[in-house]
C-alpha positions as CSV (number, residue, x, y, z in Angstrom):
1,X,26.5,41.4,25.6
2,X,23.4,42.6,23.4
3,X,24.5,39.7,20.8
4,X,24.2,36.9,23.9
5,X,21.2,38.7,24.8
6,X,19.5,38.4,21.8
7,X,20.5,34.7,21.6
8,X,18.7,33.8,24.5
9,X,15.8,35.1,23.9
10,X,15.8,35.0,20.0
11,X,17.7,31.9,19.0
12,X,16.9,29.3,21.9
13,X,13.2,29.2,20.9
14,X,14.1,28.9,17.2
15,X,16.8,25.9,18.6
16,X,13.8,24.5,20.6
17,X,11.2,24.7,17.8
18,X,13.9,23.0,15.5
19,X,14.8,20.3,18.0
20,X,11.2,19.5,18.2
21,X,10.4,18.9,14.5
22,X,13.5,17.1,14.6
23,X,12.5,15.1,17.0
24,X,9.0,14.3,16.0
25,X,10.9,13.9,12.1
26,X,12.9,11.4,14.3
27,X,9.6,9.5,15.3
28,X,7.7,9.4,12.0
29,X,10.7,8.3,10.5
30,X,11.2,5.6,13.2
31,X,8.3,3.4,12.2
32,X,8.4,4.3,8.4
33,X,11.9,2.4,8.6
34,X,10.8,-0.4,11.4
35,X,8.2,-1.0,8.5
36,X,10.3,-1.2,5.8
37,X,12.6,-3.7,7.5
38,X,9.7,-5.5,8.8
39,X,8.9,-5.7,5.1
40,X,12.4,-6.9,4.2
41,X,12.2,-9.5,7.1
42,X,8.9,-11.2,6.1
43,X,10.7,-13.3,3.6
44,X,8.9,-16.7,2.2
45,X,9.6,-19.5,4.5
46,X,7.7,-22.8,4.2
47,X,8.1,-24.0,6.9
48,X,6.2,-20.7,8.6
49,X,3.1,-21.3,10.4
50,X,1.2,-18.8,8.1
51,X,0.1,-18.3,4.5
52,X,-1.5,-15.6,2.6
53,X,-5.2,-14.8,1.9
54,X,-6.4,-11.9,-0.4
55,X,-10.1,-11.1,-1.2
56,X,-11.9,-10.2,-4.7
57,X,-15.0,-9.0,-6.4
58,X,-15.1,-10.1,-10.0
59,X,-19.0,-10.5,-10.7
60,X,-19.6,-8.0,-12.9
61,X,-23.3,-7.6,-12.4
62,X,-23.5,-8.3,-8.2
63,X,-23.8,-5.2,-6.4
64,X,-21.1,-4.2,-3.7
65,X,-20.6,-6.4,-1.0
66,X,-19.0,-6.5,2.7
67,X,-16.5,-9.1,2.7
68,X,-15.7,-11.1,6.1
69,X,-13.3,-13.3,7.1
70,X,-13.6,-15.6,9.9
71,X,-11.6,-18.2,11.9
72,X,-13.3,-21.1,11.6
73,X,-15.6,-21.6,14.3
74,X,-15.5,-18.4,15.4
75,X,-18.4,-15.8,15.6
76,X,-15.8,-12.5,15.4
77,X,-14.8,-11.5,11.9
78,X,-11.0,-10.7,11.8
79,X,-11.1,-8.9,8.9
80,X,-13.9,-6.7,7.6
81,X,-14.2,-5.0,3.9
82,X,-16.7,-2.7,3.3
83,X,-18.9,-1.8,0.0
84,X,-16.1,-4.1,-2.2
85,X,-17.4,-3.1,-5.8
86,X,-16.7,-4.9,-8.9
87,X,-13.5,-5.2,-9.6
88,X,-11.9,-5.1,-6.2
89,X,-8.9,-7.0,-5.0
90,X,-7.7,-6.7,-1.6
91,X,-4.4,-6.8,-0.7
92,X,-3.1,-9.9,0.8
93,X,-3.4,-10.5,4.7
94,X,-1.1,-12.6,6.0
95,X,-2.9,-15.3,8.2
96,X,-1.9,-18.6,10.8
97,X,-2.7,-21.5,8.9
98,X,-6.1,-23.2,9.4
99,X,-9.3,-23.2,8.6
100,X,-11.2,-19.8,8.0
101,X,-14.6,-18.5,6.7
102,X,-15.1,-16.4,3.9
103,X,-18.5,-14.4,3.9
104,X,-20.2,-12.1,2.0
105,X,-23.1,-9.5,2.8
106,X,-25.1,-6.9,0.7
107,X,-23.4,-3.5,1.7
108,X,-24.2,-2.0,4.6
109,X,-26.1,-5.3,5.9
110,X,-26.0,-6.2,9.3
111,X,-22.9,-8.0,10.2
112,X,-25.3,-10.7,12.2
113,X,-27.3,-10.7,8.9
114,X,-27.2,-14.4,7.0
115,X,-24.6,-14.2,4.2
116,X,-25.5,-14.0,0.4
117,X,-22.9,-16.8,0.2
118,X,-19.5,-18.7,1.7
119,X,-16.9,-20.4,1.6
120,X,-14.7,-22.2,3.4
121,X,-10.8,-21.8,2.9
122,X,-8.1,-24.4,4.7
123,X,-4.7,-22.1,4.6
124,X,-1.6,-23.7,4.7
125,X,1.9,-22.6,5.7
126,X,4.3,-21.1,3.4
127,X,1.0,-20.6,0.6
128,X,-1.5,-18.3,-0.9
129,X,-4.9,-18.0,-2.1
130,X,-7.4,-15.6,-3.4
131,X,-11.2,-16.1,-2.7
132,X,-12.8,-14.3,-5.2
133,X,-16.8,-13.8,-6.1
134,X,-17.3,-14.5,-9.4
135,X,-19.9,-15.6,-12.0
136,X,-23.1,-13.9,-12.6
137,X,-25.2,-12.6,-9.8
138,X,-27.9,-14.7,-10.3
139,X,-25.1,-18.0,-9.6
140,X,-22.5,-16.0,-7.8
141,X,-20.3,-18.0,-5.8
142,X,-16.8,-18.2,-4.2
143,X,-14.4,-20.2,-5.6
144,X,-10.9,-20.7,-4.3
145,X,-8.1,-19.9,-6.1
146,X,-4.0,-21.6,-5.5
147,X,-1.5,-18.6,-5.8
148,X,2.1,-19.6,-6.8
149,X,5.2,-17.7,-5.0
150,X,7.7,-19.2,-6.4
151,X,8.9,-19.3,-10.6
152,X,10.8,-21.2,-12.0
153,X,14.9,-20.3,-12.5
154,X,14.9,-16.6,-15.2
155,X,11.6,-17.4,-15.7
156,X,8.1,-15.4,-14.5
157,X,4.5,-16.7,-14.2
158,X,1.5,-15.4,-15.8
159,X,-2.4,-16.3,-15.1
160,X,-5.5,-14.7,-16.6
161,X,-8.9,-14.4,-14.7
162,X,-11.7,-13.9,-16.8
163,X,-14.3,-11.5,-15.0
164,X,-15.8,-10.0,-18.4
165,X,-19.6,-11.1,-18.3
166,X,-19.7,-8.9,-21.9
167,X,-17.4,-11.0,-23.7
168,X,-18.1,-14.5,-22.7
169,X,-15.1,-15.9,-23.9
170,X,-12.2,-14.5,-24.2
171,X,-8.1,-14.9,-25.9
172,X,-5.4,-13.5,-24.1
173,X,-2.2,-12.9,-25.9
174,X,1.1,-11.8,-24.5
175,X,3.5,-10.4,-27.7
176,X,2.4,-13.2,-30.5
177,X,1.7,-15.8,-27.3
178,X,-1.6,-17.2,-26.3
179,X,-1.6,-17.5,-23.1
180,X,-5.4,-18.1,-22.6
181,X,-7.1,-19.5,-25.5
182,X,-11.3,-19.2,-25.7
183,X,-11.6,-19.0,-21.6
184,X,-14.6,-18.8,-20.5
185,X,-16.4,-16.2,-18.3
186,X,-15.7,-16.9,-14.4
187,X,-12.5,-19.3,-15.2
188,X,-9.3,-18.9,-14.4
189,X,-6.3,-19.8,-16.1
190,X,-3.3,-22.3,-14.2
191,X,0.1,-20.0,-13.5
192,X,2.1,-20.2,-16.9
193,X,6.0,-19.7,-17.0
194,X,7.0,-17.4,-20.0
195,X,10.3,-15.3,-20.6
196,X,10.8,-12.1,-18.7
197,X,10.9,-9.0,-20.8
198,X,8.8,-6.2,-22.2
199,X,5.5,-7.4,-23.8
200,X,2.5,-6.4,-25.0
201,X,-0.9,-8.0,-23.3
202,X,-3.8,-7.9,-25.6
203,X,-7.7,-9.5,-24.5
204,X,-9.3,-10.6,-27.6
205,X,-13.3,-10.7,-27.3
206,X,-16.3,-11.6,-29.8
207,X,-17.2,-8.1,-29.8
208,X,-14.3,-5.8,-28.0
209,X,-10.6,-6.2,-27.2
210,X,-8.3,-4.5,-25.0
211,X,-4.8,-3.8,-24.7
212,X,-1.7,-3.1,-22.4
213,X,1.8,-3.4,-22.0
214,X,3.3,-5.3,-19.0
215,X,7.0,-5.6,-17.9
216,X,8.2,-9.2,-16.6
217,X,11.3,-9.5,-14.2
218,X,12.8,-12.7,-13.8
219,X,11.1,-14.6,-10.4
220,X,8.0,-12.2,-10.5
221,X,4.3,-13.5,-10.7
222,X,1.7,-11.8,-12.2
223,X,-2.3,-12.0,-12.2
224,X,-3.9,-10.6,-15.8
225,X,-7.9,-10.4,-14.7
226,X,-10.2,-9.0,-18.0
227,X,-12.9,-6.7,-17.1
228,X,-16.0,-5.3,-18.2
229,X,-15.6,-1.3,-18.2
230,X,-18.8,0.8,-19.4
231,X,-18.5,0.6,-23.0
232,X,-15.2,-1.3,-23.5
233,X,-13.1,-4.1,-22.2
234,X,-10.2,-3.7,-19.9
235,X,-7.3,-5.5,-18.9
236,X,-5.9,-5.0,-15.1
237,X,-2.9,-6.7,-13.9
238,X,-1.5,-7.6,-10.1
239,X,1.8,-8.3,-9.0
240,X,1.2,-11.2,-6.8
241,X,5.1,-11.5,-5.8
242,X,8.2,-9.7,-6.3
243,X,10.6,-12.8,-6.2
244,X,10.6,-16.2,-4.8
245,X,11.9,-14.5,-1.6
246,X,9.4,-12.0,-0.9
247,X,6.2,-11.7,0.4
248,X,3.0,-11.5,-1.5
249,X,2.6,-8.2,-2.8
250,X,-0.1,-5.9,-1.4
251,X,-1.7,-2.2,-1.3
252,X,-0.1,-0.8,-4.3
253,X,0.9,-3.6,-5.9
254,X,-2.6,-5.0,-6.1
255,X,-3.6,-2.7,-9.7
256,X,-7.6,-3.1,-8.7
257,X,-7.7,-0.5,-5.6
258,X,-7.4,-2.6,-2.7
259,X,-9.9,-1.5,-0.2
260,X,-7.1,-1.2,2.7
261,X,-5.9,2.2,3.6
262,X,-2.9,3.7,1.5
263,X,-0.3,5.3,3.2
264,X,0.1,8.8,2.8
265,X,3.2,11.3,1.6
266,X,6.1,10.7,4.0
267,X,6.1,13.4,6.6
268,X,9.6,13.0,7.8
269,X,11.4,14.6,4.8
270,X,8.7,17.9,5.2
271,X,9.9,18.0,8.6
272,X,13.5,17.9,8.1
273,X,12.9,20.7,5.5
274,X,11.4,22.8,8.2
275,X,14.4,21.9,10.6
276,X,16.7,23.0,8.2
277,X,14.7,26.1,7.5
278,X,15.1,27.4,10.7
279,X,18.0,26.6,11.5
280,X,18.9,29.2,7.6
281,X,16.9,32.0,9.3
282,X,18.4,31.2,13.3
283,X,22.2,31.8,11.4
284,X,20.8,34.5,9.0
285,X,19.5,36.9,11.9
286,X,22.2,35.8,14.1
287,X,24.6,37.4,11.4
288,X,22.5,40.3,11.0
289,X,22.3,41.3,14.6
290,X,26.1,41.4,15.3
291,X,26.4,43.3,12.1
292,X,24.1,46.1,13.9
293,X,25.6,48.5,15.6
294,X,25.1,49.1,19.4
295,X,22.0,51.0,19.9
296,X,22.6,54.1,22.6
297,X,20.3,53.3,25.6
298,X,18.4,56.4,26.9
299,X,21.2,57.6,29.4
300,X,23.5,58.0,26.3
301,X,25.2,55.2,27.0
302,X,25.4,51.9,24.6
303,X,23.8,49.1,26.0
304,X,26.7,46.8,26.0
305,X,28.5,49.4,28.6
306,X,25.2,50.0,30.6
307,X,24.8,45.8,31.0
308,X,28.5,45.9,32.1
309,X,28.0,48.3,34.8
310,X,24.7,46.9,36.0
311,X,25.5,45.1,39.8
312,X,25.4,41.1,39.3
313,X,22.6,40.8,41.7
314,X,20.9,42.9,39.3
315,X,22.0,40.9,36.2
316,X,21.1,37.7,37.9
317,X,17.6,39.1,38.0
């Protein structure tokens, strides 16, 4: 009887705090793996009335900007990056196909402020683009780039963007391979179809070079931009897709700190943790109270034989 006591009073509330991290694992968990196959579900399909639009900030001597993106003919932006520094590329944004307005502002100008400069960009289905800044600030503009999805059979595709103001021309090598040969400052390379594998990625300037290593699967697409870093030149690559059946890639994937949010440490596995936890020291004192010995009450009597003999009405109370 002092056991069952004890139970309800000691291990219910322990069950109840446990059921509720379990359930509110349960709903963290829920959307973490609705994403996921929402993620596994957004395959490429041409014929889909959407494409793919990512934004970028590659002039190396422009202040940050807000980015905007319109639908054309509209007045409210859809999208809406602020204080994109040099060297920024958004993740992509999958978008209907149509028309849209690409816009950029000083930071922290008014959005009904006139742009510094746009662009126009005519999405359609099935295809991607980035809109990048790019030249020197004194001729910025926005040029329009065509993203591949697709490579070729056990092959992948490579293209350089040269963002280095520094080192106005520039060689790209992958292994012993030119894959960009004297490219000028603010040009950008056609996608190139080279052997998957391990390689090393070396940017060759008149005055400073750089070097990386980059691993090619079979079907992936990759973006090499060069950069001016203080004092050196660097090399930053994006994974633009993951296979000719997958979606642009995005947040992480992007290498140049996408202004979206990044998603945090999973909670779900914490919580089960703490479910389990409980539920160790629910059995642990459960095993150390029916070890105990029955404690006399005050008339001398144990308690299990004083709740025996107490009325039911009593008991009921």
């Amino acid at each position: 009887m002092t056991i069952r006591a004890w139970t309800r009073r000691g291990v219910r509330p322990l069950a109840m705090t446990a059921g509720a991290l379990a359930l509110a694992a349960s709903a963290l968990a829920g959307p973490a793996l609705a994403a996921t196959a929402t993620a596994h579900a957004a395959t490429v399909d041409s014929t889909a009335s959407y494409g793919w639009l990512r934004l970028a900030h590659l002039s190396p001597n422009t202040p940050a900007v807000d980015v905007y993106l319109y639908s054309f003919g509209h007045s409210r932006a859809m999208i809406v990056l602020r204080h994109v520094a040099y060297g920024t590329v958004s993740p992509y944004e999958r978008v209907a196909s149509g028309d849209y307005t690409v816009a950029m502002r000083g930071a922290g100008a008014p959005p009904s402020s006139k742009p510094v400069l746009s662009a126009t960009v005519d999405v359609t289905a099935g295809n991607a683009y980035t809109v990048a800044g790019m030249g020197p600030f004194k001729a910025l503009r926005l040029q329009v780039l065509h993203d591949q999805l697709t490579a070729p059979p056990g092959r992948a595709l490579i293209q350089v963007i040269q963002a280095s103001l520094r080192q106005q021309h520039v060689t790209v090598s992958l292994g012993s391979r030119p894959v960009a040969s004297d490219l000028a400052f603010a040009q950008a390379t056609g996608f190139r179809a080279v052997a998957p594998g391990s390689w090393a990625v070396r940017a060759a300037g008149p005055g400073q070079n750089a070097a990386t290593r980059l691993t090619l699967a079979a079907g992936t697409i990759h973006t090499v931009v060069v950069l001016d870093q203080p004092g050196h030149l660097a090399i930053r690559v994006l994974e633009d897709a993951a296979g000719s059946a997958q979606v642009p890639a995005g947040g992480a994937a992007t290498g140049l700190g996408g202004t979206a949010a990044q998603p945090g440490p999973a909670l779900a596995p914490w919580l089960a943790a703490a479910v389990c936890g409980l539920a160790m020291i629910a059995a642990g004192l459960t095993r150390r109270r029916w070890s105990r010995p029955a404690q006399p009450s005050r008339s001398g009597r144990p308690a299990a034989a004083r709740h025996a003999s107490t009325p039911p009405a009593r008991r009921a109370r």
